[in-house]
Structure formats: structure tokens, C-alpha cells
VOLUMTI-322933 format. One record per residue (C-alpha): residue number from 1; x, y, z; chain. Coordinates in nm, 2 decimals. Each point is the difference from the previous one (the first is absolute). Example, Ala and Ser with C-alpha at 12.3 -4.5 7.8 and 13.67 -1.06 7.14 Angstrom:
BEGIN
(site 1,(1.23,-0.45,0.78),A)
(site 2,(0.14,0.34,-0.07),A)
END
This chain:
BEGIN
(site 1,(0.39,-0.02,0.96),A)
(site 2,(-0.26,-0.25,-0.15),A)
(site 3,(0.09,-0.33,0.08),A)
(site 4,(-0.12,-0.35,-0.06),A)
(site 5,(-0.06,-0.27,0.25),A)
(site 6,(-0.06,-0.35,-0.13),A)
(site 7,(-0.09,0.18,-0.36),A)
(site 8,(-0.36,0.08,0.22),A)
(site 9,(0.07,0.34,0.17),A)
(site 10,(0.12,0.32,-0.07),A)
(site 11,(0.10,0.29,0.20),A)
(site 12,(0.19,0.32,-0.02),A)
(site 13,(0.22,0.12,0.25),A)
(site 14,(-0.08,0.42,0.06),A)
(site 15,(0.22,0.24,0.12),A)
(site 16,(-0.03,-0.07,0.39),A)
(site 17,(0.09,-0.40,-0.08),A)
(site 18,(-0.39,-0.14,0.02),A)
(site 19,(-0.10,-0.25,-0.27),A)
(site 20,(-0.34,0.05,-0.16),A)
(site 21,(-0.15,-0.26,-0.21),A)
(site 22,(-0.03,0.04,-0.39),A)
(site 23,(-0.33,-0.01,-0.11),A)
(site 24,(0.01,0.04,-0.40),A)
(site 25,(0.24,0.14,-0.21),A)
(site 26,(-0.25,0.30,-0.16),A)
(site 27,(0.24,0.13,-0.27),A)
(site 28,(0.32,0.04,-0.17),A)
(site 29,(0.24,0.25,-0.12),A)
(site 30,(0.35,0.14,-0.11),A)
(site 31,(0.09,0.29,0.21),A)
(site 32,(0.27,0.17,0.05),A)
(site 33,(0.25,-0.30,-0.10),A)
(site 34,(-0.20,-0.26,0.18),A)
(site 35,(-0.26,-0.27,-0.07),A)
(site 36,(-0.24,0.06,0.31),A)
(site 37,(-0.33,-0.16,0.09),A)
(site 38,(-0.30,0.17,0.13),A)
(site 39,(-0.08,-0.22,0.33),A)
(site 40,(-0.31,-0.01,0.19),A)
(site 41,(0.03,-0.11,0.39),A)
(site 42,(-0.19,-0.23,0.16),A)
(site 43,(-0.02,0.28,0.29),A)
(site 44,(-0.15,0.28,-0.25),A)
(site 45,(0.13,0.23,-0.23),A)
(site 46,(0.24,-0.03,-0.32),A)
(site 47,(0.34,0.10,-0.09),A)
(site 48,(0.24,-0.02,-0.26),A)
(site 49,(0.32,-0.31,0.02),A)
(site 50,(0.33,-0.03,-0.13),A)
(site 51,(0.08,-0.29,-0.15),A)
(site 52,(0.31,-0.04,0.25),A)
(site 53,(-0.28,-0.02,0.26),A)
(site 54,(-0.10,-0.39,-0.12),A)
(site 55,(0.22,-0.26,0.07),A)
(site 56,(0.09,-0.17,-0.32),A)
(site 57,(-0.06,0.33,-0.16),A)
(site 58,(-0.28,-0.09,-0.34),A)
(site 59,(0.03,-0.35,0.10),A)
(site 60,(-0.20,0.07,0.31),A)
(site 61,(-0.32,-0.21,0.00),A)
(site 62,(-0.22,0.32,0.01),A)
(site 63,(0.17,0.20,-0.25),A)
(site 64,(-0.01,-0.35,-0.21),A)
(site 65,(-0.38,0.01,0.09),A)
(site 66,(-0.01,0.38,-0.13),A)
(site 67,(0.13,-0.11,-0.31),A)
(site 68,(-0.18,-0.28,-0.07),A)
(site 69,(-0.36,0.21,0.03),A)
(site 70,(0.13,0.33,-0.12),A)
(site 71,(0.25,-0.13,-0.34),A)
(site 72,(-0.09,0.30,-0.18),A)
(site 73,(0.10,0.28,0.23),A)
(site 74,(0.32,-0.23,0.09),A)
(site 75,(0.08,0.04,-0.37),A)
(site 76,(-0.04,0.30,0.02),A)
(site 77,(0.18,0.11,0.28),A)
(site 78,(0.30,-0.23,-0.11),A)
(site 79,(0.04,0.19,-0.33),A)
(site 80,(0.01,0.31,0.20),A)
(site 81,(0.29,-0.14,0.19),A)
(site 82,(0.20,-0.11,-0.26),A)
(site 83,(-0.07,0.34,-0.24),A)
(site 84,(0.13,0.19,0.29),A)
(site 85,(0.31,-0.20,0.12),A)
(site 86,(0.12,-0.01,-0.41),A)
(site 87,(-0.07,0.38,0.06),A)
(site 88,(0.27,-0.01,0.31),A)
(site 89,(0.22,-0.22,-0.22),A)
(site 90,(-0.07,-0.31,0.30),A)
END
């Protein structure tokens, strides 16, 4: 789960509990019902987020980050979102 400590770091917690450090938020997309986040680890390596994996969901000071330096693909990826939950009648 990617986490926030004094709005400085970031970690997500993998499947055997650990905590890695959040690098950069690479990407963003709408998948399968989701917003997720392509993160890359401090430790190496990438992989993509849910958005229920930050704390304070699209608040979260690195999502807000992502946004701020990426509006254009967050526009994008929003109107995704919304085209498809009017599609589910959500």
C-alpha cells in the first residue's frame, strides 16, 4: 500500500507485508474499473497501483504531484472514467 509519511515518503506494502519506497508515479490509467498508477520503486522495477493503495486516495501528495506535471493525461484519463461509469449507469 503506498503510504505517506510527513507528505515526504512513500512506500507500498507487497504481498509478504514489506514496505518499498515510491519513487515516481510513471503513468496513469483506467483499467478494469479502477484508476491505477504506474509506480516505480526506489528498490528497482515498476508496477501498476490502485488508487485504494494511497492513503487519501487522488489527494495523496504524489498522485497530486502526478497531476500537477502530467494535466493532460489526467484529463484524459478522467473523461475515461466518467464515459465509462455513465456507461454502468454509476
Amino acid at each position: 500500500m503506498a503510504s505517506s509519511s510527513a507528505g515526504s515518503t512513500n512506500s507500498n506494502d507487497n504481498s509478504n507485508g514489506d514496505f518499498y519506497d515510491v519513487e515516481k508515479i510513471e503513468k496513469m490509467r483506467y483499467h478494469d474499473g479502477q484508476l491505477e498508477f504506474l509506480v516505480t520503486w526506489t528498490v528497482g522495477g515498476q508496477g501498476w497501483e490502485p488508487i485504494r493503495s494511497f492513503p487519501w486516495g487522488v489527494e495523496h501528495v504524489m498522485i497530486q504531484e502526478f497531476k500537477t506535471n502530467n494535466k493532460k493525461r489526467w484529463d484524459q484519463v478522467m473523461k475515461q472514467k466518467e464515459k465509462a461509469e455513465e456507461n454502468m449507469g454509476i
